[in-house]
C-alpha positions as CSV (number, residue, x, y, z in Angstrom):
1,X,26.3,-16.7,-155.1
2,X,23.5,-14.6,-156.7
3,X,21.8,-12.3,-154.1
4,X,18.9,-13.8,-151.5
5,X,15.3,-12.6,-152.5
6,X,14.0,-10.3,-150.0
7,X,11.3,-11.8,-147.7
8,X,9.3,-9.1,-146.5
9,X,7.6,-9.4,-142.4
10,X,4.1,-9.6,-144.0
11,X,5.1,-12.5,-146.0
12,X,6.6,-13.8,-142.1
13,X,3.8,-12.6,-140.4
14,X,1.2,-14.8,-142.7
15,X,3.3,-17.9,-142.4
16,X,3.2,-17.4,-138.6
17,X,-0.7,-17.2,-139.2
18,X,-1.3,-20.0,-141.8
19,X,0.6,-22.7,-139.1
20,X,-2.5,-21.1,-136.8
21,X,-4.7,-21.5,-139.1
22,X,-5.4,-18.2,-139.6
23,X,-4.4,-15.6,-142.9
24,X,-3.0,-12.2,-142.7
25,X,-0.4,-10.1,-143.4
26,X,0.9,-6.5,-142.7
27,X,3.4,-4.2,-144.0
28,X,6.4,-4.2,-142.0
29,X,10.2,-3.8,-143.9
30,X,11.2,-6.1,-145.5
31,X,14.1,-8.9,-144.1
32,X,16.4,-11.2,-146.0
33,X,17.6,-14.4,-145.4
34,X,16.8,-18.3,-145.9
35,X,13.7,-19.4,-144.3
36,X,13.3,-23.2,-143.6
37,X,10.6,-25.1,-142.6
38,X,11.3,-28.3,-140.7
39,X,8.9,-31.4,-139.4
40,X,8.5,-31.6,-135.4
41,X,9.6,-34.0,-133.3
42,X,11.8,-36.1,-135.3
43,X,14.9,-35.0,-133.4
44,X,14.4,-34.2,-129.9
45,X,17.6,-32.2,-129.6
46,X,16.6,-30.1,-133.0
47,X,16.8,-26.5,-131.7
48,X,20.5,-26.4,-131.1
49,X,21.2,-28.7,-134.1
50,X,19.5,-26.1,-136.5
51,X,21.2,-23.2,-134.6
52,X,24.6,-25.3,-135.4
53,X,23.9,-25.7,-139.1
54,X,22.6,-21.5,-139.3
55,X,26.1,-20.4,-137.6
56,X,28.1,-22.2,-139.7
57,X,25.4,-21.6,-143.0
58,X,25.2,-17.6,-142.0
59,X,29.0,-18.1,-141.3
60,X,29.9,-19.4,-145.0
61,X,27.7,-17.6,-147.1
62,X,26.8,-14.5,-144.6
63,X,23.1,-15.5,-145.0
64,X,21.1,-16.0,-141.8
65,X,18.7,-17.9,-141.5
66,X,15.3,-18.8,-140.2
67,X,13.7,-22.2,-138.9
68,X,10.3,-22.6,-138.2
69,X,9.2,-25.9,-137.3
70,X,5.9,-27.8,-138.5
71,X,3.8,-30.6,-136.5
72,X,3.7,-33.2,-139.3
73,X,-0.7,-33.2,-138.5
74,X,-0.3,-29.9,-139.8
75,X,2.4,-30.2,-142.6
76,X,0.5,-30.9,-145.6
77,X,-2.4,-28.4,-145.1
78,X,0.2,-25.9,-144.5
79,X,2.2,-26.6,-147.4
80,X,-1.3,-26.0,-149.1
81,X,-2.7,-23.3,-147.8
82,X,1.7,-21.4,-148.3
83,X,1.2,-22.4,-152.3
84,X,-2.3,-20.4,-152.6
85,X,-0.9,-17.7,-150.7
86,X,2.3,-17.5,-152.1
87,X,3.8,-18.1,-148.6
88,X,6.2,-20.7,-148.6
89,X,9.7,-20.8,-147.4
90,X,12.7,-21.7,-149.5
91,X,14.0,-24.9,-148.6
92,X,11.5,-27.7,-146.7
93,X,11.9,-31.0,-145.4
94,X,9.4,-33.2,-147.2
95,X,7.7,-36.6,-146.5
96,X,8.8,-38.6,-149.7
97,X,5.0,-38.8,-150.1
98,X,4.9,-35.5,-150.5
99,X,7.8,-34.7,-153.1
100,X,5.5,-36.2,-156.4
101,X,2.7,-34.4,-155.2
102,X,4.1,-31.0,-155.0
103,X,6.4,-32.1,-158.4
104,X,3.3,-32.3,-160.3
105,X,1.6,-29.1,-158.8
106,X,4.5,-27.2,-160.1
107,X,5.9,-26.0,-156.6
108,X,9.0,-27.5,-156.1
109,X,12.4,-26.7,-157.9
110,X,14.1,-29.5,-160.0
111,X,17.5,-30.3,-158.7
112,X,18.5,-32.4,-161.2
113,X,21.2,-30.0,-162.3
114,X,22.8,-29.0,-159.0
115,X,22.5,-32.5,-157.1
116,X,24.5,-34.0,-160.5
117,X,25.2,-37.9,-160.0
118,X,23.1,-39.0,-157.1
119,X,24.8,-42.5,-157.1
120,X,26.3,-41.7,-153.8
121,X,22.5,-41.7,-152.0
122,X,20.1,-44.5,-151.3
123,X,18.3,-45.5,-154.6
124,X,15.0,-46.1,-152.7
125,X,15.5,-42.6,-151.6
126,X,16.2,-41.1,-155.0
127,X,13.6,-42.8,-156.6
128,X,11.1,-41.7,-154.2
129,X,12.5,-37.8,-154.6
130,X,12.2,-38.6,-158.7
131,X,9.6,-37.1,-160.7
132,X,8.8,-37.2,-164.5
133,X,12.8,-38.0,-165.1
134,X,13.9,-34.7,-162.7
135,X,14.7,-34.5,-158.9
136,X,12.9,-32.7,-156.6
137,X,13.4,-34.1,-153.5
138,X,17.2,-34.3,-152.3
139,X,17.3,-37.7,-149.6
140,X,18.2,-35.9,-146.3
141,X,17.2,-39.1,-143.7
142,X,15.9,-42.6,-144.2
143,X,13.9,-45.2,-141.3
144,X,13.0,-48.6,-142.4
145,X,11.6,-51.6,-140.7
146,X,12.8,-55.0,-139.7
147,X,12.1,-57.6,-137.0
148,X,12.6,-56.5,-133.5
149,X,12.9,-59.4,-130.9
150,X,13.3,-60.0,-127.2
151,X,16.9,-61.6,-127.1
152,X,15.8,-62.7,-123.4
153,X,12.7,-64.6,-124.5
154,X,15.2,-66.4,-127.6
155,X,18.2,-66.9,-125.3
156,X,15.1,-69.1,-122.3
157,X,14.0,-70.9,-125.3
158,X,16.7,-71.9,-127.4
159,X,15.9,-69.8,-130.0
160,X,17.9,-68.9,-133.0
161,X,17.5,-65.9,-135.3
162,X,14.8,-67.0,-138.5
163,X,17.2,-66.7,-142.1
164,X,13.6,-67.7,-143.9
165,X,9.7,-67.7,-144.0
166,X,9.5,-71.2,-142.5
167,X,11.6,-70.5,-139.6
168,X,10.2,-67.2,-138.8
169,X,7.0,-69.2,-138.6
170,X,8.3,-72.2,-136.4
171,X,10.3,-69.8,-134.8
172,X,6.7,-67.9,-133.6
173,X,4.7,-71.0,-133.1
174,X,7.5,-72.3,-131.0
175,X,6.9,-68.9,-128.6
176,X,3.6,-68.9,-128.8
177,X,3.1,-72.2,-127.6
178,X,5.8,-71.6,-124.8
179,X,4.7,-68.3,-123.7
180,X,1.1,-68.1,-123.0
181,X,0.5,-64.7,-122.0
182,X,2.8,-63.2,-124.8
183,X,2.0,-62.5,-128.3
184,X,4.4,-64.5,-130.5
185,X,4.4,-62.3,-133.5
186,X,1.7,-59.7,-134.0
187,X,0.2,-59.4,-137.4
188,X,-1.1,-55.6,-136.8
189,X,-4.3,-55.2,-139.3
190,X,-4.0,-51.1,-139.4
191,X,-0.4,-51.4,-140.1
192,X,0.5,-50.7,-144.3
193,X,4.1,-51.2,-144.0
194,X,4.0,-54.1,-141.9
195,X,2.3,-56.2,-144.7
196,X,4.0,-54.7,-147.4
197,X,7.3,-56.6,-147.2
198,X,5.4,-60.0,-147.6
199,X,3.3,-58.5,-150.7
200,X,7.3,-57.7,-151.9
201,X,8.8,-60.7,-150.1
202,X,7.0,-63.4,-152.2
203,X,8.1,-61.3,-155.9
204,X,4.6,-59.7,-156.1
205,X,4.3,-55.5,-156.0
206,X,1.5,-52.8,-155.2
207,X,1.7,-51.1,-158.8
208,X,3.3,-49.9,-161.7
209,X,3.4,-47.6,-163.9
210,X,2.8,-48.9,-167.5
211,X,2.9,-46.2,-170.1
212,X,0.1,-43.5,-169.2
213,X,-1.4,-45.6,-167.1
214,X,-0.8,-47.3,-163.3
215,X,-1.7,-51.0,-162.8
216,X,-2.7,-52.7,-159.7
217,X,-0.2,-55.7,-158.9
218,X,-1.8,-56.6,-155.8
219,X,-3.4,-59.5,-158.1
220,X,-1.2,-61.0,-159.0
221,X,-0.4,-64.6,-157.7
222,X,3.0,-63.8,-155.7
223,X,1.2,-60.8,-154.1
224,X,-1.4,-63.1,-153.1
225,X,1.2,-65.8,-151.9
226,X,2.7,-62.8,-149.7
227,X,-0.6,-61.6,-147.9
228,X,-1.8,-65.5,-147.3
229,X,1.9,-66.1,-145.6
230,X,1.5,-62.7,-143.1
231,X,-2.3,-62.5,-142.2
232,X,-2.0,-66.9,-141.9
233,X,0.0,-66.4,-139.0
234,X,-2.7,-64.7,-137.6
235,X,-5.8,-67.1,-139.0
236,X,-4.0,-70.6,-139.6
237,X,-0.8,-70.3,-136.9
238,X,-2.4,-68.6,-133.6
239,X,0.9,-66.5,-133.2
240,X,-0.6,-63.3,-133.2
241,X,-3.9,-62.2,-130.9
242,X,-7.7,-61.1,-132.3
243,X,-7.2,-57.5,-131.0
244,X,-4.1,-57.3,-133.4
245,X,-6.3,-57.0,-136.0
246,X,-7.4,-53.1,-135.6
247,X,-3.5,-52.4,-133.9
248,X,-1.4,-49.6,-135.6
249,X,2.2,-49.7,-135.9
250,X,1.6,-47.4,-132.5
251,X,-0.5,-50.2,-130.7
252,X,2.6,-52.7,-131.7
253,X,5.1,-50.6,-129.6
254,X,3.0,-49.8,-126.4
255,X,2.2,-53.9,-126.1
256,X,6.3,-54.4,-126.9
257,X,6.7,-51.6,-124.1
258,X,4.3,-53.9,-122.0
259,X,6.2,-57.1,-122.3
260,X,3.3,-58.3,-124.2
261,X,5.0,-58.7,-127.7
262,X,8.3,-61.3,-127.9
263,X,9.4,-60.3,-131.5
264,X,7.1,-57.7,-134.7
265,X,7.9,-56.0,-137.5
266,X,9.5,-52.4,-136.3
267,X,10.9,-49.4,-137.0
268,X,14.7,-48.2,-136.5
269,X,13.2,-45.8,-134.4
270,X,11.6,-47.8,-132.0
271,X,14.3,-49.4,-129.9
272,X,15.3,-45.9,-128.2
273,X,11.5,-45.6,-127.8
274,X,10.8,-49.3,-125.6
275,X,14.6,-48.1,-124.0
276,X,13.5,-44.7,-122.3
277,X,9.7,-46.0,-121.5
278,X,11.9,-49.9,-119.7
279,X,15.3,-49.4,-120.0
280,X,15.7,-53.0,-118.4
281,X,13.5,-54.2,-121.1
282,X,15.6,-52.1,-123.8
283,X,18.7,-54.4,-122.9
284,X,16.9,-57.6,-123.6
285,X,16.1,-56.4,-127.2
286,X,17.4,-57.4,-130.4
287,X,17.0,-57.2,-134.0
288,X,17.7,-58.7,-137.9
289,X,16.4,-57.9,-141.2
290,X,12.9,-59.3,-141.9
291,X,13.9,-62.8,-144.2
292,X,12.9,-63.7,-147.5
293,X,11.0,-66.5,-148.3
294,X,13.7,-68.7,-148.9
295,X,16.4,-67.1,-146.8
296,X,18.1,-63.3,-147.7
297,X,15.9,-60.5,-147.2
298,X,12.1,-59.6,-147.4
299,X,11.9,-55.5,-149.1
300,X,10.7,-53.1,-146.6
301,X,9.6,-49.6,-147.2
302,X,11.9,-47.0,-146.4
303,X,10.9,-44.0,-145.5
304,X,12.3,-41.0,-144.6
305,X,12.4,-36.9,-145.6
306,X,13.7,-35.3,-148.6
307,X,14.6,-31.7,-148.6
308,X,13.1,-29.7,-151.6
309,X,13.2,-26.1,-152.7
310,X,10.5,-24.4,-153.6
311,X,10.0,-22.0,-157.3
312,X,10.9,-18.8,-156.5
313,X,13.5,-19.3,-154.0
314,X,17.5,-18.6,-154.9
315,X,18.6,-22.6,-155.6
316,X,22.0,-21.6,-155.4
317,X,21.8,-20.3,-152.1
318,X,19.1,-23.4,-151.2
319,X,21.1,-25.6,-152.5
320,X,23.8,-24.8,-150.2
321,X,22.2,-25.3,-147.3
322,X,20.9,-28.8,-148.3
323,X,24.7,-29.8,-148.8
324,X,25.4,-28.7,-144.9
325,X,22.8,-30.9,-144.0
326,X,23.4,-33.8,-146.1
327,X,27.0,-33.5,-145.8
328,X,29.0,-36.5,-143.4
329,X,29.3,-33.6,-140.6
330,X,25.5,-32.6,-139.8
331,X,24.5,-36.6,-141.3
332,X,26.4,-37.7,-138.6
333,X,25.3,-35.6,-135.5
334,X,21.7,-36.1,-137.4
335,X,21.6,-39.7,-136.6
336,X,23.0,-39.8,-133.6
337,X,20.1,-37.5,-132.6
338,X,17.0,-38.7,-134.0
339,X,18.3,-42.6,-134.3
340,X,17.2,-42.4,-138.2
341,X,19.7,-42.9,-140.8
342,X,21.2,-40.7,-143.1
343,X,20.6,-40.6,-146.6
344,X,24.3,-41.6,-148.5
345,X,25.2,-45.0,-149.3
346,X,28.7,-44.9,-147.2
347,X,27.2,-42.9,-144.0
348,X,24.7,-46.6,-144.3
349,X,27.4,-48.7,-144.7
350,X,29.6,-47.4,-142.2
351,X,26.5,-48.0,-139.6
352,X,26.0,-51.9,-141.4
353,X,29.7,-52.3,-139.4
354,X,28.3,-50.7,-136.1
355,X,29.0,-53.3,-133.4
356,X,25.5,-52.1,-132.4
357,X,23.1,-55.2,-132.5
358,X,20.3,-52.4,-132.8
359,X,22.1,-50.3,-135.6
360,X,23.7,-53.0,-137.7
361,X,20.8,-54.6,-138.8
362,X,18.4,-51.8,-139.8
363,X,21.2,-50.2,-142.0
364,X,21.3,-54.4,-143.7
365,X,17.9,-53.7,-144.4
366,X,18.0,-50.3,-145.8
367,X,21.3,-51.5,-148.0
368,X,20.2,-54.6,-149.1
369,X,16.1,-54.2,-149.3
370,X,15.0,-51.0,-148.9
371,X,11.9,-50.3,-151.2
372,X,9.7,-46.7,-152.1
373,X,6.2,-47.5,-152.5
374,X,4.8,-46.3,-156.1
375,X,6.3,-42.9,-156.6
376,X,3.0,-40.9,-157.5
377,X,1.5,-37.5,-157.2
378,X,-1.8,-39.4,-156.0
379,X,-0.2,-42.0,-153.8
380,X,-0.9,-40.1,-150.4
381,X,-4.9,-40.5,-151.4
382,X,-4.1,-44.0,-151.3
383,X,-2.5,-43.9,-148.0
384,X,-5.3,-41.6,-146.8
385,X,-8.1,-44.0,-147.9
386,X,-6.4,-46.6,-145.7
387,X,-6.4,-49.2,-148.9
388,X,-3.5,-51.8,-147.6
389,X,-4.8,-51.6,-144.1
390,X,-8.6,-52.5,-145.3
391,X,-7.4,-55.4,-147.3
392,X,-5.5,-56.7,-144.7
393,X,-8.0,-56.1,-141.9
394,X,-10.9,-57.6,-144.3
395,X,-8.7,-61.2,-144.3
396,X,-8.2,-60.6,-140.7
397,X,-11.9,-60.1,-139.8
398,X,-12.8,-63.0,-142.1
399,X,-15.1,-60.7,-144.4
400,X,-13.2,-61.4,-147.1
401,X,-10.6,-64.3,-148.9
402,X,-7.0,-62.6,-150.0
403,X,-8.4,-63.2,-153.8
404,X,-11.5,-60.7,-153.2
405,X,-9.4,-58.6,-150.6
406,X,-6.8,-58.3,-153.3
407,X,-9.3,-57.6,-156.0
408,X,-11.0,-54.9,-154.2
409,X,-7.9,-52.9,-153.2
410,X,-6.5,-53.5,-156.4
411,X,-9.5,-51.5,-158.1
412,X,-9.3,-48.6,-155.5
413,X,-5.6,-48.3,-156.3
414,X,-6.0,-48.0,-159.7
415,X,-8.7,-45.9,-160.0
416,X,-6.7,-43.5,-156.9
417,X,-3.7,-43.4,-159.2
418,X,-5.4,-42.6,-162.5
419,X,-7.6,-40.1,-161.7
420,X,-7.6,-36.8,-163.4
C-alpha cells in the first residue's frame, strides 16, 4: 500500500467550518489518515457501525480513520463549496445523482481499474455509478419502491394480490367503494418516482442519450399510455383523494401511518417507519412488486448511494475501505440496520428467499425491475426543477391533457440535459 497523503488540521478545521457554513483554516500539524464523509440518518445505529468498520480498517492496513457525517440538505452544497476549497475527504458516500455530476466536474476518481468486473453488483446500480464508459461511483446500498398494502383490509374483503394493471385497478375500485373513509390507492402528484414506473411500465422512457445529444421520451405514445393509466385512477376511477394531488412521497406515509391509505406505491424503507410510529398497524402490512401491464413487473427506480473517491486521495488505500464496506460482512450488518439493501447481486437474492413478506418482495423488485433514471451530469437540475411532479400535478389539477403535460416536460428535459 503506497503511503496515506498527509491531511493537515487546517484542512480539518475548514471542513468542520464549510458543514457550518462558514470558511477558515489554521495551521496546526499536520495528521494522517482516511477521512470519510457519510450522509445522516440513513442508519440509525451508524456511529458504532463506522467505529466497527475503522477498527478493523485501522486494524488491516494501520490507517485510522475519520467519519464525519453530512445531513443530506447540506450534502451537495458542501460537496461544492470542499471542491473550490480543495477540502474534500477521500472517500464519500454519494447520491447516484450525484456521481455524473461530480464525473464531469473532474472530482471524482475513476474506479474502473480497481473495481474490475462489476457483474457481481446491481446493473441499475452500476449504470447509475457509470460515466463516459468509466466508473466513478462504486454501488454501496440500493432502496426501490413497490406496492405496500394493508393485508387486514385484503384479508376483510376478499382480496387477492393484483399480477396486472387491470387488477390493480379493480383491485382499488373494489376498496374504494368498500371503504369509505380510506383512500384506495393514492396517486401522490409531488411524487417523481411514484409515476415513473407507469411511464416505464407501459414500454415508454424519460430520455436518452442519442449521440451528443439527449431526447425527451416522455412523448412518445407508451409514455403517454403509462401517465393516462396512473393519474386515471385519480381522474376517471375515484381511488385516490383531491388532496393527493400536492402529497409527497412523505404525505403518502403519515396518511398510511393514519389508517387512511389501504395499499400506495412505497419504499423498502417505509414498513419499519408505519412499524415504530403503530406497531399493531405494522403487523397488518404487506407488500409485492408493483405489476406490469399485462402481468410481471412494472420498472421502478432504484435508488441508493455509491461510494466514490475523490482526485487526490491514495485509491489504493480508498479503495480498501470501499471493499470493507461493500464486502458480505459490513453489507450484511448494513441492511439489517438501515432496512436498505445492499448493492451485490447474491446479498439481493439471498434476501428475494427471506421468508420475510416485507423483505422478499422489495429485493423481486430490485432483481427483476430495478431502473436508474437518465445517468446525467445535469439530471439533478431536472429533479430540482420538479419537471415529473409538474406534469403529473398539471393532469391532476385538470390544467393540462397528458399530450400537452408530456410535451411541456418533455421540452424542459431536453433543454435541462443539453445545456452547456
Amino acid at each position: 500500500m503506497q503511503p496515506m497523503i498527509p491531511r493537515t488540521a487546517a484542512v480539518l478545521t475548514a471542513l468542520a467550518l464549510t458543514a457550518a457554513g462558514c470558511g477558515g483554516g489554521g495551521d496546526d500539524e499536520a495528521s494522517e489518515g482516511l477521512l470519510v464523509w457519510i450522509m445522516e440518518g440513513t442508519n440509525p445505529d451508524a456511529t458504532a457501525y463506522f467505529d466497527a468498520v475503522g477498527e478493523r480498517y485501522e486494524e488491516e492496513t494501520g490507517t485510522p480513520v475519520e467519519v464525519q457525517f453530512v445531513p443530506w440538505a447540506d450534502a451537495h452544497d458542501r460537496f461544492t463549496k470542499g471542491m473550490a476549497g480543495g477540502t474534500l475527504p477521500d472517500v464519500a458516500e454519494l447520491g447516484t445523482t450525484f456521481t455524473p455530476e461530480f464525473a464531469e466536474l473532474g472530482a471524482l476518481a475513476d474506479l474502473t481499474g480497481q473495481a474490475g468486473d462489476t457483474s457481481a453488483y446491481n446493473e441499475a446500480l452500476v449504470e447509475a455509478g457509470t460515466y463516459d464508459g468509466s466508473l466513478y461511483g462504486m454501488p454501496w446500498y440500493a432502496g426501490v419502491r413497490s406496492v405496500l398494502y394493508r393485508t387486514d383490509v385484503f384479508e376483510e374483503h376478499g382480496l387477492e394480490v393484483p399480477e396486472n394493471w387491470d387488477e390493480l385497478r379493480e383491485t382499488a375500485v373494489a376498496i374504494s367503494e368498500a371503504e369509505e373513509d380510506m383512500v384506495a390507492f393514492p396517486v401522490p402528484g409531488d411524487a417523481a418516482y411514484s409515476v415513473m414506473p407507469f411511464v416505464w411500465g407501459a414500454g415508454g422512457g424519460i430520455a436518452e442519450r442519442s449521440g451528443d445529444r439527449w431526447e425527451g421520451l416522455l412523448t412518445s405514445e407508451e409514455s403517454r399510455e403509462g401517465l393516462t393509466y396512473y393519474t386515471d385512477l385519480a381522474l376517471e376511477d375515484g381511488v385516490s383523494s383531491t388532496g393527493a394531488a400536492t402529497w409527497k412521497e412523505t404525505d403518502v406515509q403519515d396518511n398510511f401511518v393514519d389508517g387512511n391509505v389501504a395499499m400506495a406505491i412505497s419504499g423498502s424503507w417505509t414498513p419499519r417507519a408505519i412499524s415504530e410510529a403503530d406497531p399493531e398497524l405494522g403487523e397488518n402490512l404487506g407488500a409485492f412488486p408493483i405489476p406490469g401491464p399485462d402481468g410481471g413487473y412494472s420498472p421502478s427506480f432504484l435508488g441508493g448511494s455509491h461510494l466514490g473517491v475523490f482526485e487526490g486521495a491514495d485509491t489504493e488505500a480508498a479503495w480498501s475501505y470501499i471493499e470493507l464496506l461493500t464486502g458480505d460482512e459490513f453489507a450484511r450488518r448494513w441492511t439489517e440496520e438501515s432496512t436498505y439493501f445492499p448493492g451485490k447481486q447474491a446479498q439481493i437474492e439471498a434476501l428475494a428467499d427471506s421468508e420475510d413478506p416485507l423483505v422478499r418482495p422489495f429485493a423481486e423488485q430490485i432483481l427483476e425491475a430495478g431502473r436508474a433514471a437518465p445517468v446525467s451530469p445535469k439530471w439533478g437540475e431536472v429533479e430540482g426543477a420538479q419537471v415529473l411532479p409538474g406534469m403529473t400535478q398539471s393532469v391532476l389539477n385538470g390544467d393540462a391533457t397528458v399530450e400537452e403535460a408530456t410535451e411541456t416536460a418533455n421540452t424542459e428535459i431536453e433543454d435541462t440535459l443539453n445545456q452547456d
